[in-house]
N, C-alpha and C positions, 0 to 999 in steps of 0.2 A: 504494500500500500504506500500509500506517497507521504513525506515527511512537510513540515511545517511550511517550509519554503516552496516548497513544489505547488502546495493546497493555494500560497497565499500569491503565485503568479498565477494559477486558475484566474484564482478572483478576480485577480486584476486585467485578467484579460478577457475576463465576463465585463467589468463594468466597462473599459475603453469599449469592447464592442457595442455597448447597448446605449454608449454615448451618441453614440450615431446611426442609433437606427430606433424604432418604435416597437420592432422585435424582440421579443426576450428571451433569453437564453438558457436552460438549465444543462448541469452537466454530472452526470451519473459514473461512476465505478465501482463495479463488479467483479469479485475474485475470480466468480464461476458465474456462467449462466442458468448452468442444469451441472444434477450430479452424474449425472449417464448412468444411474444403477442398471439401466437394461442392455447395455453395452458391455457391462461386465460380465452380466450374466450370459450373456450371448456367447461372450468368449470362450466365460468358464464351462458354461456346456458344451461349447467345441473341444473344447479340454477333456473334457471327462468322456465324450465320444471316442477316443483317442485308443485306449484299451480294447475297446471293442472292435476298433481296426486292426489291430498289431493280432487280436486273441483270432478275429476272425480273418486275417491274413495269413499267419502262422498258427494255426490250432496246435502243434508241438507244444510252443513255450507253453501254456494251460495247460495241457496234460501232462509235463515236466515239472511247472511248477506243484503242483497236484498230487504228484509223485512225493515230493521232497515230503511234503507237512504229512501223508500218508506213510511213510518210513516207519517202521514198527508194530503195522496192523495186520501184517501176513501180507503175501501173493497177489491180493485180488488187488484188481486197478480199484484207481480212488472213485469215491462215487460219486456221482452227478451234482449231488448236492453239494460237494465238497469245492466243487471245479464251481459252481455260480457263487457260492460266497467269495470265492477270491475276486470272482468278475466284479460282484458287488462292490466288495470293498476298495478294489485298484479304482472303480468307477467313481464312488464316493469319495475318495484321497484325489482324485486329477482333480474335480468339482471343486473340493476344499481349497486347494495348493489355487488354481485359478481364481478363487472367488476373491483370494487375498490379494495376490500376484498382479489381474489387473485393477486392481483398486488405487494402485497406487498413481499419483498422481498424473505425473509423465507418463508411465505406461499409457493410464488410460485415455488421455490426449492424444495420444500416437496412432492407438486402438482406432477411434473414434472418425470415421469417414467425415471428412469436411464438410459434406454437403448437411452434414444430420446438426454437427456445429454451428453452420450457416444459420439452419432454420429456427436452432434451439435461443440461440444469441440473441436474434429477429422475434422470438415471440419473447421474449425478457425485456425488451427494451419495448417492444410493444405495451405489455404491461404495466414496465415500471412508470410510459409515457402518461399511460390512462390515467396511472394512480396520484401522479407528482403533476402532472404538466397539462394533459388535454382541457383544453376549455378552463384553467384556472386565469389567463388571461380573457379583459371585458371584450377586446378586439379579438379572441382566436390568433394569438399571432406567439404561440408560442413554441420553442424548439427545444427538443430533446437531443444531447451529446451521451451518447451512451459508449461506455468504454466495457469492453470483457477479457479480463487480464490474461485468464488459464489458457483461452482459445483463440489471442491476441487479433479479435474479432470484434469491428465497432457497427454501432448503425445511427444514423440520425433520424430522428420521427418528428415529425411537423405535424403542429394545427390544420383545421381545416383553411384559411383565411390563406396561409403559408402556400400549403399546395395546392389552395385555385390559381399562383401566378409564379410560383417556381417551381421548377420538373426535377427529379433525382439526379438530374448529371450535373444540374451546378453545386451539388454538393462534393463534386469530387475533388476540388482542390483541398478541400478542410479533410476529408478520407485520407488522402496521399500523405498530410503533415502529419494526422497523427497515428498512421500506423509508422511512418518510418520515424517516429519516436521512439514508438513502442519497441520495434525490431531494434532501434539502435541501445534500448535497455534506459531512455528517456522518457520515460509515459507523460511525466509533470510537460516538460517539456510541450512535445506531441501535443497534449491537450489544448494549450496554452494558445498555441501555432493553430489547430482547427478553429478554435472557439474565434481566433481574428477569421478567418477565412468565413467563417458562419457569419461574420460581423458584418463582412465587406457586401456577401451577398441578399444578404436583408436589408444592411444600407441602400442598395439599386432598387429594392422592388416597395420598401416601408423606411421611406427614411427620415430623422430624429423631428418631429413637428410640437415636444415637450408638452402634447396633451396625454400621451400612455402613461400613467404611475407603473412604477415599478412592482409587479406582482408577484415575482419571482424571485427567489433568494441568488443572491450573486456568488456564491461558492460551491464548491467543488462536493458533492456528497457521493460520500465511500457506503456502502453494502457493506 
């Protein structure tokens, strides 16, 4: 999360931006968007599928290993039941050993197809827009800066007033500053640099007429 300094150029580059424009600004970060628990599971049941391939690709090692734990019962091959507990249990230890394994953090970023990232990010920022930002402005002219650390994944959400007269591609120059903040391990930064770009472009389409009050808090809020 970002430190004193980082939080208090935010701000300040909420309020120069909203010196000049009637648009208002808010700006969001988030550690995670979602915790992908169904991504892990995913995994780890590919994981624990794993035994079942090896037992029914090579059926030897199962009756080998089968053999070993039967050792001292006489002659007869091990019984049926003896050979599915082992499947069981090898089945339930792959499930276990993964359910831990990709939980962990990096792992499960790595895991996690981009595109599921993409959408999970976009409905969080969606939300958090509703709950902090939609219609809290009397003009509808408010913007959400939404930052998501784990999946180094932002999205901007606009008012309705916003996106009757700006389209999503003039949002791309404030996109470009702050992820290559982010990537350069500069988030504070990054944010700092969008929030003017968010600034310049609201400036062109609502700009400062010092009838908007200020609805919107001008700093940076951490999740």
């Amino acid at each position: 999360m970002l430190g004193p300094q980082d939080q208090e150029a935010v701000a300040r580059a909420i309020r120069d931006a909203e010196a000049k424009t009637d648009g208002e600004i808010a700006v969001v970060m988030a550690p995670e968007s979602d915790s992908y628990a169904d991504v892990v599971l995913h995994w780890a049941v590919l994981l624990a599928l794993l035994p079942l391939a090896l037992f029914a690709t090579f059926p030897g090692l199962l009756e080998w290993g089968a053999s070993l734990l039967h050792q001292g019962w006489g002659d007869e091959p091990p019984p049926l039941r003896l050979m599915l507990t082992i499947v069981l249990l090898k089945v339930a230890v792959a499930f276990l050993i993964g359910r831990f394994l990709f939980a962990i953090p990096a792992i499960k970023q790595a895991l996690t197809p981009g595109a599921t990232k993409a959408r999970r990010v976009r409905r969080r920022a969606i939300m958090v827009f509703k709950a902090s930002t939609e219609r809290r402005t009397a003009t509808r002219t408010g913007v959400l800066l939404y930052l998501s650390l784990a999946e180094r994944r932002a999205e901007i959400v606009a008012d309705e007033s916003i996106q009757s007269k700006i389209s999503g591609e003039e949002w791309g120059e404030a996109m470009v500053a702050l992820l290559d903040g982010v990537r350069g391990g500069r988030p504070g930064d990054g944010m700092a640099a969008a929030v003017g770009k968010i600034g310049d472009v609201l400036a062109a389409h609502f700009p400062y007429t010092g009838q908007d009050p200020n609805e919107l808090p001008d700093r940076l809020i951490q999740l």
